[in-house]
MARLUM-432959 format. One record per residue (C-alpha): residue number from 0; residue in three letters; x, y, z. Coordinates in nm, 2 decimals. Example, Ala and Ser with C-alpha at 12.3 -4.5 7.8 and 13.67 -1.06 7.14 Angstrom:
2
{atom 0; 'ALA'; {1.23; -0.45; 0.78}}
{atom 1; 'SER'; {1.37; -0.11; 0.71}}
//
This chain:
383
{atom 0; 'UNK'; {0.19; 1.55; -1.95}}
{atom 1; 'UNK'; {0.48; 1.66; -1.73}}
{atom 2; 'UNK'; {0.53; 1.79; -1.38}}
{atom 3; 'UNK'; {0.81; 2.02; -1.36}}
{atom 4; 'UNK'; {0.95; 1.95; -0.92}}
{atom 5; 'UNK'; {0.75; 2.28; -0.82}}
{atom 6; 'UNK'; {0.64; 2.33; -0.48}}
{atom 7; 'UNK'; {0.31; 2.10; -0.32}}
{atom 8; 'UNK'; {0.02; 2.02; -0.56}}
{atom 9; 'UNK'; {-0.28; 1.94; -0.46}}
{atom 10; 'UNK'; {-0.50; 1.94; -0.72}}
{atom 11; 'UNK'; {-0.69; 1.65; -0.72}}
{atom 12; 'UNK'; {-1.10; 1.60; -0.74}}
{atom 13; 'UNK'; {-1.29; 1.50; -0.40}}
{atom 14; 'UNK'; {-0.96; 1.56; -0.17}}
{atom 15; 'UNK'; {-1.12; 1.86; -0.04}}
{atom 16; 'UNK'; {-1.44; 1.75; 0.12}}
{atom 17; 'UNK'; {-1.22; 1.41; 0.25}}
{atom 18; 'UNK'; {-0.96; 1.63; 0.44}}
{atom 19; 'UNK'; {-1.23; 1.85; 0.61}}
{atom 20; 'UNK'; {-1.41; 1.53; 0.75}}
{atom 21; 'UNK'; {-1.05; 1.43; 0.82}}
{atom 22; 'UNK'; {-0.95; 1.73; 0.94}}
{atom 23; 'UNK'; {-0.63; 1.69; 0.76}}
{atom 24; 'UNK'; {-0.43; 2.00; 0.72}}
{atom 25; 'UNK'; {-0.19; 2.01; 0.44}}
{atom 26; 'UNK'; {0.10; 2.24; 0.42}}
{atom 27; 'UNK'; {0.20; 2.43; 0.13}}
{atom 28; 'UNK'; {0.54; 2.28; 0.12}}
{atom 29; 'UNK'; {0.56; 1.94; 0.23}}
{atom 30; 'UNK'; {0.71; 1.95; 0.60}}
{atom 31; 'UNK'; {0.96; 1.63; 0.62}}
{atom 32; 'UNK'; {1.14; 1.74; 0.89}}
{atom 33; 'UNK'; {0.84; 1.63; 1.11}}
{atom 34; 'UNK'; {0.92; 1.31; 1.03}}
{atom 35; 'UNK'; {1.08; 1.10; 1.29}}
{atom 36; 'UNK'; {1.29; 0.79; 1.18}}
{atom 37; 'UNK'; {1.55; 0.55; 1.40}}
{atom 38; 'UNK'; {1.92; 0.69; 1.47}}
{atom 39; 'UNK'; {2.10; 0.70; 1.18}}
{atom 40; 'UNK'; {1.78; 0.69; 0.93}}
{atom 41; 'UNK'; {1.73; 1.02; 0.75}}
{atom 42; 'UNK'; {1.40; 1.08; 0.53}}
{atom 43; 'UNK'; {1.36; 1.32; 0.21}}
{atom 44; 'UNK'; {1.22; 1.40; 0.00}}
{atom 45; 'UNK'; {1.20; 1.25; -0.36}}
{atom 46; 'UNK'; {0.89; 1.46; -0.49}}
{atom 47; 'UNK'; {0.60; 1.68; -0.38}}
{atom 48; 'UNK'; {0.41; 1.65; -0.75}}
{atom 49; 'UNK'; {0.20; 1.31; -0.76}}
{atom 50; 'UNK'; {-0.11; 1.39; -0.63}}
{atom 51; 'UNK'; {-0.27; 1.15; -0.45}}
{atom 52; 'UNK'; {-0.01; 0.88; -0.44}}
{atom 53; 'UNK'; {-0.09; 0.51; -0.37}}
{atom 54; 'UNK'; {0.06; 0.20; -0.47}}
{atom 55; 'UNK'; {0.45; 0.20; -0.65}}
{atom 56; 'UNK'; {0.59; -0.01; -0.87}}
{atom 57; 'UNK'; {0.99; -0.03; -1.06}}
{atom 58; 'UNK'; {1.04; 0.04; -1.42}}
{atom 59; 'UNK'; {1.40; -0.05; -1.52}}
{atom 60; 'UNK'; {1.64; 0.04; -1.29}}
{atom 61; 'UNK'; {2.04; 0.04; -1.36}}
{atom 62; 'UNK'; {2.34; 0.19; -1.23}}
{atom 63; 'UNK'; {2.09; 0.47; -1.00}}
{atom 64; 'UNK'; {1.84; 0.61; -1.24}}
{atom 65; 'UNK'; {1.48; 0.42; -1.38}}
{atom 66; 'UNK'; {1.19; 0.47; -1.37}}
{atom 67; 'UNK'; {0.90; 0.44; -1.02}}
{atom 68; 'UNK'; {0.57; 0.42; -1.15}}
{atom 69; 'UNK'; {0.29; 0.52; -0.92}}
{atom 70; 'UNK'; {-0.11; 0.47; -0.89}}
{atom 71; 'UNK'; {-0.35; 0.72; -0.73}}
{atom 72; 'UNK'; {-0.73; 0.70; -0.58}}
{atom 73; 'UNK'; {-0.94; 1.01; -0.68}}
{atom 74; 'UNK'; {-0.69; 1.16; -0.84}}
{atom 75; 'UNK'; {-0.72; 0.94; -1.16}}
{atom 76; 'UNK'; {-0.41; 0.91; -1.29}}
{atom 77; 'UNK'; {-0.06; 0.68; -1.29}}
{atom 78; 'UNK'; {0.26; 0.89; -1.26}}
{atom 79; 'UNK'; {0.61; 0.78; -1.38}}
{atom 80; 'UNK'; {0.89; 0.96; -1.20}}
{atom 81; 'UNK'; {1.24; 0.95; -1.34}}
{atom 82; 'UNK'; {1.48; 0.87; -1.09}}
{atom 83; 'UNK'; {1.85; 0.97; -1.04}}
{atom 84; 'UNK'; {2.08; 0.87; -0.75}}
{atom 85; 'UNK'; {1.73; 0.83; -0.54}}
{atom 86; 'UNK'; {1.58; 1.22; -0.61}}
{atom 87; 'UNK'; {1.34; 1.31; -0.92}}
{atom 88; 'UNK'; {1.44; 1.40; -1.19}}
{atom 89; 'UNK'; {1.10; 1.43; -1.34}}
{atom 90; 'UNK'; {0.73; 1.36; -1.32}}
{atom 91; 'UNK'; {0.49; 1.24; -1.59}}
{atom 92; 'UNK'; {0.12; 1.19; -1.60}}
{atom 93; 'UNK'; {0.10; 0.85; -1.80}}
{atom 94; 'UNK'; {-0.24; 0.78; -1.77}}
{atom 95; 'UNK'; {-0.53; 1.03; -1.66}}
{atom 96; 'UNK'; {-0.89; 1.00; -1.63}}
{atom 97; 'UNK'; {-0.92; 0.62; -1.54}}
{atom 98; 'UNK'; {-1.19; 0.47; -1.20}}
{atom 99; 'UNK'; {-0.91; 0.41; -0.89}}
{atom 100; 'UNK'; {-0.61; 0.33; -1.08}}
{atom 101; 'UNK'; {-0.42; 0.24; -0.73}}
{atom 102; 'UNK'; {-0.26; -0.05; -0.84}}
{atom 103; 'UNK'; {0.08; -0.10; -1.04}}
{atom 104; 'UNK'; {0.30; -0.34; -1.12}}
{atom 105; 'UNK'; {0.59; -0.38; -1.37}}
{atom 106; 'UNK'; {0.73; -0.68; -1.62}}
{atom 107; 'UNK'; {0.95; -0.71; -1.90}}
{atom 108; 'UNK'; {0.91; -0.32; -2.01}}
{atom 109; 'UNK'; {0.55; -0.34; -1.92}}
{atom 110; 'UNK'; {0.34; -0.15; -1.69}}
{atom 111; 'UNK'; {0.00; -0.30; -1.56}}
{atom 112; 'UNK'; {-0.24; -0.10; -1.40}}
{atom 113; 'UNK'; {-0.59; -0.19; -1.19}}
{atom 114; 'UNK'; {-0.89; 0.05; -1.26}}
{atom 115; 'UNK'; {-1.15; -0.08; -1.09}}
{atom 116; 'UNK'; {-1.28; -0.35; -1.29}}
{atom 117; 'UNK'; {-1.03; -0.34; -1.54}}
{atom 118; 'UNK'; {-0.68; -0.45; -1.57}}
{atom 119; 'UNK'; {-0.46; -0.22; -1.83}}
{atom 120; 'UNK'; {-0.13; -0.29; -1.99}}
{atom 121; 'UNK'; {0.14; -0.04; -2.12}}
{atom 122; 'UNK'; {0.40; -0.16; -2.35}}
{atom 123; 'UNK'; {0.72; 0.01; -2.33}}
{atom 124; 'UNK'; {0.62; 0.23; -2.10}}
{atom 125; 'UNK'; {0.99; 0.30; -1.98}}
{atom 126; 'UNK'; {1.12; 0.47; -2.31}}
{atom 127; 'UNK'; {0.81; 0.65; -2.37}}
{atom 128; 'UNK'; {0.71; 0.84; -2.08}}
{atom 129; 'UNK'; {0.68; 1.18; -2.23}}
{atom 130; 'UNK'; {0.44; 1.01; -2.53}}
{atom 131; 'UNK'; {0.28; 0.72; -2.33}}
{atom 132; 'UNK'; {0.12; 0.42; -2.57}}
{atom 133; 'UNK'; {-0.25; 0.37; -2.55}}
{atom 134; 'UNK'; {-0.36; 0.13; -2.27}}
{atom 135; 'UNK'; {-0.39; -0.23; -2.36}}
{atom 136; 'UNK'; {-0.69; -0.40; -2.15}}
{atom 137; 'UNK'; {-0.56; -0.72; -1.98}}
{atom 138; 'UNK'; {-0.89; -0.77; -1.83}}
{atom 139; 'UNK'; {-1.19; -0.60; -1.81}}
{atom 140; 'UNK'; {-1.45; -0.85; -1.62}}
{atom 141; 'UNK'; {-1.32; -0.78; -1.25}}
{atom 142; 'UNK'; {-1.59; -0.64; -0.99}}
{atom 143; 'UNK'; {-1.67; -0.27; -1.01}}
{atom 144; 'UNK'; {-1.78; -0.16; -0.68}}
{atom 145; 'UNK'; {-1.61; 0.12; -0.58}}
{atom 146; 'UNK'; {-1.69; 0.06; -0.20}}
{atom 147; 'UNK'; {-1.37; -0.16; -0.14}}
{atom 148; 'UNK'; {-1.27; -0.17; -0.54}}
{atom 149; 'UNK'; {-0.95; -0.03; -0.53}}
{atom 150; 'UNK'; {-0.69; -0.30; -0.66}}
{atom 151; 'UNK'; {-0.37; -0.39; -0.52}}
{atom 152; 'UNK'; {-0.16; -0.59; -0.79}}
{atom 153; 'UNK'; {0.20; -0.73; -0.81}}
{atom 154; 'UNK'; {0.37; -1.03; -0.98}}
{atom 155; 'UNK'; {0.44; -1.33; -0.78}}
{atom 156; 'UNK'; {0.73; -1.58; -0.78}}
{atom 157; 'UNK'; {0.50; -1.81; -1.02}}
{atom 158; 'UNK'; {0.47; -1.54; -1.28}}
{atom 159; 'UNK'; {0.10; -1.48; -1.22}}
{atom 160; 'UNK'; {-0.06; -1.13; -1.12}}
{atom 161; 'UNK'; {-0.20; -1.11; -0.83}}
{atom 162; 'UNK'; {-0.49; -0.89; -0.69}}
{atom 163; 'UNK'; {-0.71; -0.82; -0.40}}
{atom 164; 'UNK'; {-1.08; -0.79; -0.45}}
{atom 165; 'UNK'; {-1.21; -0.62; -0.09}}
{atom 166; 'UNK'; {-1.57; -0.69; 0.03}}
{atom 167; 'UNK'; {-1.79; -0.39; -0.13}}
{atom 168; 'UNK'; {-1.95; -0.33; 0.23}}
{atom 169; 'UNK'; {-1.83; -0.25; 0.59}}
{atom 170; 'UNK'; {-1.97; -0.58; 0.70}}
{atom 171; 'UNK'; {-2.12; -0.83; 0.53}}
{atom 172; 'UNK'; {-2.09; -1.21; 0.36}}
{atom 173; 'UNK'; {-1.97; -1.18; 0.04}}
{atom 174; 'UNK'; {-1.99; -1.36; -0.31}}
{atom 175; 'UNK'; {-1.75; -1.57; -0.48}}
{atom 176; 'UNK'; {-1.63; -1.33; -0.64}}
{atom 177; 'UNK'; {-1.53; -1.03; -0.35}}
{atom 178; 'UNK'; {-1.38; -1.10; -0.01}}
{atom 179; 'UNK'; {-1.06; -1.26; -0.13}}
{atom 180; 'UNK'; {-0.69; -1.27; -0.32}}
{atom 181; 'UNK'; {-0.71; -1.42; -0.64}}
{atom 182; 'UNK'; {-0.40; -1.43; -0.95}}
{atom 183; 'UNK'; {-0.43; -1.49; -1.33}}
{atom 184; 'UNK'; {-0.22; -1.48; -1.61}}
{atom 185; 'UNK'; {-0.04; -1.19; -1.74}}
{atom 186; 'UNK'; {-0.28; -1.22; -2.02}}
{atom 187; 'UNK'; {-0.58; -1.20; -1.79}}
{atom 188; 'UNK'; {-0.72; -1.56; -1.82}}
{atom 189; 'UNK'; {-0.67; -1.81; -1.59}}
{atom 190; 'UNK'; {-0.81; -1.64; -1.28}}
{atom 191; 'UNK'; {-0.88; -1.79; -1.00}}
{atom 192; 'UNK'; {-0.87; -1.75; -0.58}}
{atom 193; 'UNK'; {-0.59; -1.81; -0.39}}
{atom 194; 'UNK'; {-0.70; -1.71; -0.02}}
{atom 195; 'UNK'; {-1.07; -1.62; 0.09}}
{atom 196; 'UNK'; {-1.19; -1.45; 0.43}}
{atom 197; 'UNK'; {-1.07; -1.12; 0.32}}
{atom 198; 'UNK'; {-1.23; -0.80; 0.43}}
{atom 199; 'UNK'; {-0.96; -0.58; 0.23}}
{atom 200; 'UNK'; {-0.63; -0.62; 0.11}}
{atom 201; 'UNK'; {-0.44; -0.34; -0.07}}
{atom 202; 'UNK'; {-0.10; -0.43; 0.03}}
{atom 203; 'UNK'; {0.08; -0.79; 0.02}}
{atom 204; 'UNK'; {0.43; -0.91; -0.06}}
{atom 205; 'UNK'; {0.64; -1.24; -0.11}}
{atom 206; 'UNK'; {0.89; -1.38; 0.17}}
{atom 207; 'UNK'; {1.25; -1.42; -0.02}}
{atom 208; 'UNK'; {1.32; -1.68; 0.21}}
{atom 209; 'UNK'; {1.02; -1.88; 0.15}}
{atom 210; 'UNK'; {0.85; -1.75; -0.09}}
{atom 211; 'UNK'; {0.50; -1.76; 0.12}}
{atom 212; 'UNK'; {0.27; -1.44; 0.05}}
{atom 213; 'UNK'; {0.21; -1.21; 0.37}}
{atom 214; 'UNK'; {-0.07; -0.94; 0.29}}
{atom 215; 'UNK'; {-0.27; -0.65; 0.48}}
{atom 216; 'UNK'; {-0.59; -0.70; 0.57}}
{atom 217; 'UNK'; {-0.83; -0.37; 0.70}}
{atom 218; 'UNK'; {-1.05; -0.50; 0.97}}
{atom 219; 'UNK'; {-1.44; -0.42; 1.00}}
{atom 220; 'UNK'; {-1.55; -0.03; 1.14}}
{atom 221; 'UNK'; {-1.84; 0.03; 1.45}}
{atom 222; 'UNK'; {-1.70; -0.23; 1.71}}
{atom 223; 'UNK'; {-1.57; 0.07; 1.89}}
{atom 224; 'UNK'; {-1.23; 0.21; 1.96}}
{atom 225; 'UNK'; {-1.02; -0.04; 2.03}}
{atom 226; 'UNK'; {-1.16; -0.38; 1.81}}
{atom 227; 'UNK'; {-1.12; -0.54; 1.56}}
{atom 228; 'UNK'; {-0.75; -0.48; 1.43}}
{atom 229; 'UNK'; {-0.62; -0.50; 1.12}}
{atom 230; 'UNK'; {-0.41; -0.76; 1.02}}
{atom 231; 'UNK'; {-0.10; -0.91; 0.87}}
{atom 232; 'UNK'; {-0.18; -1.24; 0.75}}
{atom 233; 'UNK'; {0.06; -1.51; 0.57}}
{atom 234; 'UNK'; {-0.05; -1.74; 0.30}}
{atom 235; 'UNK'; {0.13; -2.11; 0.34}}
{atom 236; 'UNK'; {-0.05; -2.26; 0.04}}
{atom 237; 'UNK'; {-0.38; -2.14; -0.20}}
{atom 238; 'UNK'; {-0.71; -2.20; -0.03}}
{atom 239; 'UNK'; {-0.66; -2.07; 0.29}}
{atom 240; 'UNK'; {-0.94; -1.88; 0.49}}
{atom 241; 'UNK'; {-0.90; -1.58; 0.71}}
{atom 242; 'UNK'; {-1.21; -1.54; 0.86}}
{atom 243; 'UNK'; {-1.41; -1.29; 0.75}}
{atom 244; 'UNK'; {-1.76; -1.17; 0.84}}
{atom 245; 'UNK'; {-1.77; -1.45; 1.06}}
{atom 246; 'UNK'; {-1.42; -1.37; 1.28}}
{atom 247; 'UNK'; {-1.23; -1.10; 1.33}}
{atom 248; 'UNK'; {-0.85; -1.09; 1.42}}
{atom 249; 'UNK'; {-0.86; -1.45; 1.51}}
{atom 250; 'UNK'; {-1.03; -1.46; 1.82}}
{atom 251; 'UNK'; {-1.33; -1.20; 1.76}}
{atom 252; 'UNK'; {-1.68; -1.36; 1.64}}
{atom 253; 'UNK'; {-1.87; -1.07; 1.47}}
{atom 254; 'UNK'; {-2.19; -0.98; 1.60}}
{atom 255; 'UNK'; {-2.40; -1.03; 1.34}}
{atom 256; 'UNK'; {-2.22; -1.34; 1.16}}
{atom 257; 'UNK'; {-2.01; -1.48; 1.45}}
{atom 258; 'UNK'; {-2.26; -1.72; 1.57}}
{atom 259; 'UNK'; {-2.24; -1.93; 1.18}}
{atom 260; 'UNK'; {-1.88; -2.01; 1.21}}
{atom 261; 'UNK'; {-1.60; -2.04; 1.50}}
{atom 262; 'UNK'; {-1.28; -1.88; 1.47}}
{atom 263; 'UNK'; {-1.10; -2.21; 1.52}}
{atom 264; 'UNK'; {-1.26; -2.27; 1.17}}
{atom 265; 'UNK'; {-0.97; -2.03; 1.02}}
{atom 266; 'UNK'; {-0.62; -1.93; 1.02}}
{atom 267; 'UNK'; {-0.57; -1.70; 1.26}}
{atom 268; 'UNK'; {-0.29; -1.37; 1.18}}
{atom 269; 'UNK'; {0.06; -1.32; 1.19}}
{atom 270; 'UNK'; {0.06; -1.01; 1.34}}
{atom 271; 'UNK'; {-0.23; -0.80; 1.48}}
{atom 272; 'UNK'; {-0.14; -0.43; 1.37}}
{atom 273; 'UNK'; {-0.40; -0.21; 1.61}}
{atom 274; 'UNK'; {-0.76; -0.12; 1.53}}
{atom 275; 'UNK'; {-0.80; 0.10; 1.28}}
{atom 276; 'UNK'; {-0.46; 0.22; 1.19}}
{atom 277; 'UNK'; {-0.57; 0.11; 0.79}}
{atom 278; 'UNK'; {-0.24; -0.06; 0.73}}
{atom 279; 'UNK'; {-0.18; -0.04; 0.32}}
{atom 280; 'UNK'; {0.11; -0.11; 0.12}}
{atom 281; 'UNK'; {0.36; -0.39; 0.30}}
{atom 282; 'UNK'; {0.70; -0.53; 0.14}}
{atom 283; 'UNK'; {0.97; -0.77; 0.28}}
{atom 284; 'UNK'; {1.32; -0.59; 0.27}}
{atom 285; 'UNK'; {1.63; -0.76; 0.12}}
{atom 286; 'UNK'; {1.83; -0.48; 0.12}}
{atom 287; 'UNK'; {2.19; -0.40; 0.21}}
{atom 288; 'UNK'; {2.17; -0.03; 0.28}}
{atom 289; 'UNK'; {1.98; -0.09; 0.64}}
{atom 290; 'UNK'; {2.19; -0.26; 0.93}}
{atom 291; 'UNK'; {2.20; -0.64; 0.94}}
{atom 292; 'UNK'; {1.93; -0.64; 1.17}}
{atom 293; 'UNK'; {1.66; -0.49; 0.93}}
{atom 294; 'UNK'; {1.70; -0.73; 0.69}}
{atom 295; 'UNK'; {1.44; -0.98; 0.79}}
{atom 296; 'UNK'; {1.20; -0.71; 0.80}}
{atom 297; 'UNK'; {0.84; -0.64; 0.69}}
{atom 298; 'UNK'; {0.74; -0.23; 0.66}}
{atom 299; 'UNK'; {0.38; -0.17; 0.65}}
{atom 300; 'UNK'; {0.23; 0.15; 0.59}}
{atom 301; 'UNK'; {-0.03; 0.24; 0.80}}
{atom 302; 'UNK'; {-0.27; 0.50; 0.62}}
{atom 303; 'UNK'; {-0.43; 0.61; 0.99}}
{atom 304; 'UNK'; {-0.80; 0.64; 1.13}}
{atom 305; 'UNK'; {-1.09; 0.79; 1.06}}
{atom 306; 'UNK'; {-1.39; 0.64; 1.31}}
{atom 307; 'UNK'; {-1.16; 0.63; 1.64}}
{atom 308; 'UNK'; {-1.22; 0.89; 1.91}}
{atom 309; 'UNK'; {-0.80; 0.97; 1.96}}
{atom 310; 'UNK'; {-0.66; 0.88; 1.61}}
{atom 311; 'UNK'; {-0.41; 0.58; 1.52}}
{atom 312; 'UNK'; {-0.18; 0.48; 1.27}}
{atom 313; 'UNK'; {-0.01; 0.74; 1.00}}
{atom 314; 'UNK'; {0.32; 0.58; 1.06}}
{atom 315; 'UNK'; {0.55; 0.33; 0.87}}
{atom 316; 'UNK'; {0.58; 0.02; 1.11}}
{atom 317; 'UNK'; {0.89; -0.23; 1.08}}
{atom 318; 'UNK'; {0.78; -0.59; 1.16}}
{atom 319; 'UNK'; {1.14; -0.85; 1.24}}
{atom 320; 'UNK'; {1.14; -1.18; 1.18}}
{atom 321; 'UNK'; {1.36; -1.46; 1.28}}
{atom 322; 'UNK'; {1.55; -1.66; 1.05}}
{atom 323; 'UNK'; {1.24; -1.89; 1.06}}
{atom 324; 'UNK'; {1.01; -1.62; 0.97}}
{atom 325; 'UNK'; {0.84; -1.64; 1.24}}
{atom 326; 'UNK'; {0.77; -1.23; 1.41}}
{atom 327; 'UNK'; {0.93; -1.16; 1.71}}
{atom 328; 'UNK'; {0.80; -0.77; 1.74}}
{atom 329; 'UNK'; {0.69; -0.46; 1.54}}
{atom 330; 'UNK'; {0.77; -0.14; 1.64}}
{atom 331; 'UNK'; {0.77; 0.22; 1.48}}
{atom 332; 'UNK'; {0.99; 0.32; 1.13}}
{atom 333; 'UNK'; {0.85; 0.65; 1.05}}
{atom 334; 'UNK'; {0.64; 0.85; 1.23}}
{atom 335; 'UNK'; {0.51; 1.23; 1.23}}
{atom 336; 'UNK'; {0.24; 1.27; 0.99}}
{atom 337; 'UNK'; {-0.01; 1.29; 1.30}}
{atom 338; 'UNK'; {0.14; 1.57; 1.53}}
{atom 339; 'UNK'; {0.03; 1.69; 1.87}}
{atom 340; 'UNK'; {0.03; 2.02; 2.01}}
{atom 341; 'UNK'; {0.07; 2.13; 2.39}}
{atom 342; 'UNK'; {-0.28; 2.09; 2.50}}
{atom 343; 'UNK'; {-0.33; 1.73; 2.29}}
{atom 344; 'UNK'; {-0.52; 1.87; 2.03}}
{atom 345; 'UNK'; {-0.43; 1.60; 1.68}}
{atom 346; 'UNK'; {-0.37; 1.75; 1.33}}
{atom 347; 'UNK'; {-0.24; 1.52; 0.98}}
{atom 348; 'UNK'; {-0.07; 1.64; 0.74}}
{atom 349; 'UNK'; {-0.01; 1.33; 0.54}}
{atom 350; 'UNK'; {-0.08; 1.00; 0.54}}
{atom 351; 'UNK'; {0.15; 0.71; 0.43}}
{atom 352; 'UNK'; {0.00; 0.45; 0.16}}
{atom 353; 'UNK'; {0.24; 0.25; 0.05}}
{atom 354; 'UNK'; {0.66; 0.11; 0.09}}
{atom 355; 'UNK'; {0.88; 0.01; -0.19}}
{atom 356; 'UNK'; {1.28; -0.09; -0.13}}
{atom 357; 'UNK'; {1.48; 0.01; -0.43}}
{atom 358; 'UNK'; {1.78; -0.14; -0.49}}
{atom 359; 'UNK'; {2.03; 0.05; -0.34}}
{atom 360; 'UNK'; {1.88; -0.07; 0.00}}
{atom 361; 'UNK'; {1.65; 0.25; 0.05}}
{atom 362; 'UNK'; {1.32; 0.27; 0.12}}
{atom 363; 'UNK'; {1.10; 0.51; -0.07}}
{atom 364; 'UNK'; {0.72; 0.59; 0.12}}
{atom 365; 'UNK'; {0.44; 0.72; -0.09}}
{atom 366; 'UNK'; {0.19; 0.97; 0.09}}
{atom 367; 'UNK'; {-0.18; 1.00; -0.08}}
{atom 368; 'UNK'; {-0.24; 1.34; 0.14}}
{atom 369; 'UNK'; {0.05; 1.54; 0.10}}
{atom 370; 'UNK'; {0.09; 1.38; -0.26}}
{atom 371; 'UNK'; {0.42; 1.29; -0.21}}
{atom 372; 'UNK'; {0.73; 1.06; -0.23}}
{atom 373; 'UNK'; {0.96; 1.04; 0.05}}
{atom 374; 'UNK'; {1.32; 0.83; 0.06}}
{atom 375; 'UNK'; {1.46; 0.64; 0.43}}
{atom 376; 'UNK'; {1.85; 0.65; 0.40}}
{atom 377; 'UNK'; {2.07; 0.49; 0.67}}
{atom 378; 'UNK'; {2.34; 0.74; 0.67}}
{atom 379; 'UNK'; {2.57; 0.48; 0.95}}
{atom 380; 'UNK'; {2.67; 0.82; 1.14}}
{atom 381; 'UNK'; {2.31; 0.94; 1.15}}
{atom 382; 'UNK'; {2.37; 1.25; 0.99}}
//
């Protein structure tokens, strides 16, 4: 199935109920002129027709056109948009019907994609968007709970796929099996854990300095407004443990499972991102489009709250690094999805879920809400 680029959709199952408890208010055409980046940033738009957008992923890419592929939540399906010179060209429906298919990541002219306890394959996938193959299971012997069971997945340095397995519970002391980031093969054996203490990741990348993994973490709800927050954790070698139920953002025991182990039992995070702001997709950028300053920088999407009493987050944040990758301070990217009016009164309109570089040094922004794709251009003369 194809999109022809026509005005907002937002035809996707379940949204309707979540943005009245949300009290979300979509537009009919996507407003990006609300969106606020540095001097000399610009955003547009790439597309307004992926419902439900989540995680992204590169096809083959050459000489300014390939191919972005992109998961979805309720929605159900995986999108592949053709690209041209960083605007759409197209949008295809690869894959419908599937159980959270957030998750996608690319390899030698295959597309994988996490649906809840399964991992799919698609071979070819770039010449044969129109008339997609059938999906080749990878894996289907992954945890099912939906609460939490959304899959983040990307290739890492060793060739392995990674994946997050969240905690299927607000709080509570998982199995073996949830609470963590594990890899396998791109076969699907070979799994095993590589970090533990995890209440929810849907978002990590890999250092191209170091090659260490850095990840999102979503801390615990009903500690109140302004505890725990979420996280940005890095990974210095397999094993690690980040704390969770027993310690929240380093220093926080939890009240039901904070007296059975002391936070000096686990590694603390990189970077505490707020409470509640539901930071997402993350990615180092490498890129040569941003000024020289940028380029030791982490983005983080931050989806935005839903159980705080004056709502955070539905931003893109910028964490810099030294040149020993340590953080020296995070500030705002992209911000405008949550607007104010005169008297304070909050509205959302979208709500970003994931960041992907591409690499002519942009930086492309998917938005689950307003089911769309938004490009970050540094035009020099901020024009």
């Amino acid at each position: 199935m194809t999109f022809a680029l026509t005005p907002h959709r937002l035809a996707v199952a379940g949204v309707g109920m979540l943005l009245a408890l949300l009290a979300i208010a979509v537009p009919a055409a996507v407003p990006v002129e609300r969106l606020r980046a540095p001097p000399g940033f610009r955003v547009e738009l790439v597309t307004d027709a992926v419902p439900n957008a989540r995680a992204m992923t590169l096809g083959r890419y050459a000489d300014g056109r390939g191919v972005l592929y992109v998961g979805s939540m309720s929605a159900g399906n995986v999108y592949a948009v053709e690209l041209e010179q960083g605007r759409a060209r197209a949008v295809h429906t690869i894959a419908s019907g599937l159980a959270l298919p957030a998750g996608v990541a690319w390899r030698d002219g295959r597309l994988y994609v996490s649906a809840l306890s399964r991992i799919l394959r698609f071979d070819g996938i770039d010449d044969r968007l129109a008339n997609p193959p059938a999906a080749v299971v990878v894996n289907d012997r992954l945890p099912g709970e939906s609460h939490h069971g959304a899959k983040f997945i990307a290739f890492g340095p060793d060739g392995r796929l990674y994946f997050g397995v969240g905690a299927p519970c607000n709080v509570c002391k998982p199995d073996a099996r949830h609470g963590n980031l594990q890899r396998m093969n791109a076969d699907g054996s070979g799994v095993e854990v590589v970090a533990t203490g995890i209440r929810n990741s849907v978002g990590f990348d890999w250092n191209p300095a170091d090659r260490t993994l850095w990840f999102t973490d979503n801390g615990r709800d009903m500690l109140g407004d302004d505890v725990p927050s979420d996280e940005l954790n890095r990974l210095e070698k397999p094993g690690q443990d980040f704390g969770f139920p027993f310690c929240h953002q380093g220093d926080t025991p939890d009240p039901e499972f904070g007296s059975q182990r002391p936070c000096r039992d686990f590694t603390p995070p990189a970077v505490r991102l707020g409470a509640h702001v539901a930071a997402l997709g993350m990615r180092f950028y490498a890129g040569r489009q941003f000024p020289e300053t940028y380029r030791r920088s982490i983005f983080v999407a931050e989806h935005g709250s839903w159980n705080r009493s004056r709502k955070v987050g539905y931003r893109v944040v910028r964490i810099a690094l030294d040149a020993a990758g340590k953080v020296e301070r995070d500030e705002p990217f992209v911000e405008g999805w949550l607007q104010l009016d005169q008297v304070g009164r909050e509205s959302v309109w979208g709500r970003p879920a994931d960041v992907l570089p591409l690499p002519d040094g942009s930086l492309l922004i998917s938005d689950d809400t307003a089911g769309a794709i938004y490009r970050v251009v540094y035009t020099a003369g901020g024009g």
